[in-house]
N, C-alpha and C positions, 0 to 999 in steps of 0.2 A: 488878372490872376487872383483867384478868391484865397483869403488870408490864412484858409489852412495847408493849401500847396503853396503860398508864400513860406511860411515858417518851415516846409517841412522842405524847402531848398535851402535857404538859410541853414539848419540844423544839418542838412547832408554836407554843407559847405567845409562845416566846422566840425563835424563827426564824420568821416566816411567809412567809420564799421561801425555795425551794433556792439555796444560793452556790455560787459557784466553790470554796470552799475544801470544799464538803459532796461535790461531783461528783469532786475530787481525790482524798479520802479513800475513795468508794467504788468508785475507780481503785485506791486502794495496796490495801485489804480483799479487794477481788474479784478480781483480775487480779494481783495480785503486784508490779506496781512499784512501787518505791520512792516516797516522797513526795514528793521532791524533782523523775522524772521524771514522777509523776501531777500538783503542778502545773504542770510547763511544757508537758504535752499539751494541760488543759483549757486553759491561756492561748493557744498556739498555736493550738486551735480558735479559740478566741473572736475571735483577733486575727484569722483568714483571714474569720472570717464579716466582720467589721468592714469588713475593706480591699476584700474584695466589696461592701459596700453600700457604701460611700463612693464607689468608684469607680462607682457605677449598675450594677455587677452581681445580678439578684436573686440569693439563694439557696434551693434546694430541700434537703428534709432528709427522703424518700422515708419515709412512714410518721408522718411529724411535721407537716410543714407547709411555706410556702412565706411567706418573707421579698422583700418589695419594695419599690424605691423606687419611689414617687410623685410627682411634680411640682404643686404646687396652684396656680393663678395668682394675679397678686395682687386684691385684691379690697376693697372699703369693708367696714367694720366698723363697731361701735360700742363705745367703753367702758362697761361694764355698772356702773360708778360715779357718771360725771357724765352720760352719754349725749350723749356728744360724737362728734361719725361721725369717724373714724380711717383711715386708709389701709395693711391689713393686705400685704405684702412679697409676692410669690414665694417661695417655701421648696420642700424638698425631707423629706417625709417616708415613715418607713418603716412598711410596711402587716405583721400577718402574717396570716396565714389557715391556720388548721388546717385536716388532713389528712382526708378522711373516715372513716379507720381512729381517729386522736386522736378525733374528735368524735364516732364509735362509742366508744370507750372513756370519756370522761369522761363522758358521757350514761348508759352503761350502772352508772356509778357513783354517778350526782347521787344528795344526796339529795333527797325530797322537800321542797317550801319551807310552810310552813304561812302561814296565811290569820292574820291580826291582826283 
């Protein structure tokens, strides 16, 4: 195995998402700014996506995908312990859906899943 799919299983081992501080760093490496201004970009992103969904704005992100809020009404439930019927609230949850460009690309990469 050549040593930079070595490191980069190693790194998947001990990271298994991408973070803000990894999106940062490959802001200072690639593009030249500073560390300092690469993370207060990513957080500046992060924060506009944020104050978009919070306020019910969806967001589109052209080639990635489309972030939304949803509205779910409130509804009977049951707790899956005692199985007692429960009366689940109104809430506001965020939906994504990827792009069909994203879901060409991870498709074109799966691997296959083997059979047990």
């Amino acid at each position: 195995m050549n040593t930079a799919l070595m490191e980069l299983a190693v790194e998947t081992l001990e990271t298994p998402a991408l973070t803000k501080a990894q999106l940062a760093d490959l802001l200072f490496e690639q593009i030249g700014l500073n560390k300092r201004e690469s993370k207060d970009m990513i957080d500046a992103f992060f924060d506009r996506v944020t104050e978009s969904l919070v306020d019910g704005t969806d967001v589109k992100i052209s080639g990635f995908g489309n972030f939304q809020i949803r509205t779910k009404a409130p509804r009977p439930g049951r707790n899956p312990r005692t199985g007692e019927p429960v009366s689940i609230e109104a809430r506001r949850v965020v939906t994504f859906h990827a792009s069909p460009k994203l879901k060409e690309l991870v498709q074109a990469n799966a691997e296959p899943v083997s059979g047990a």
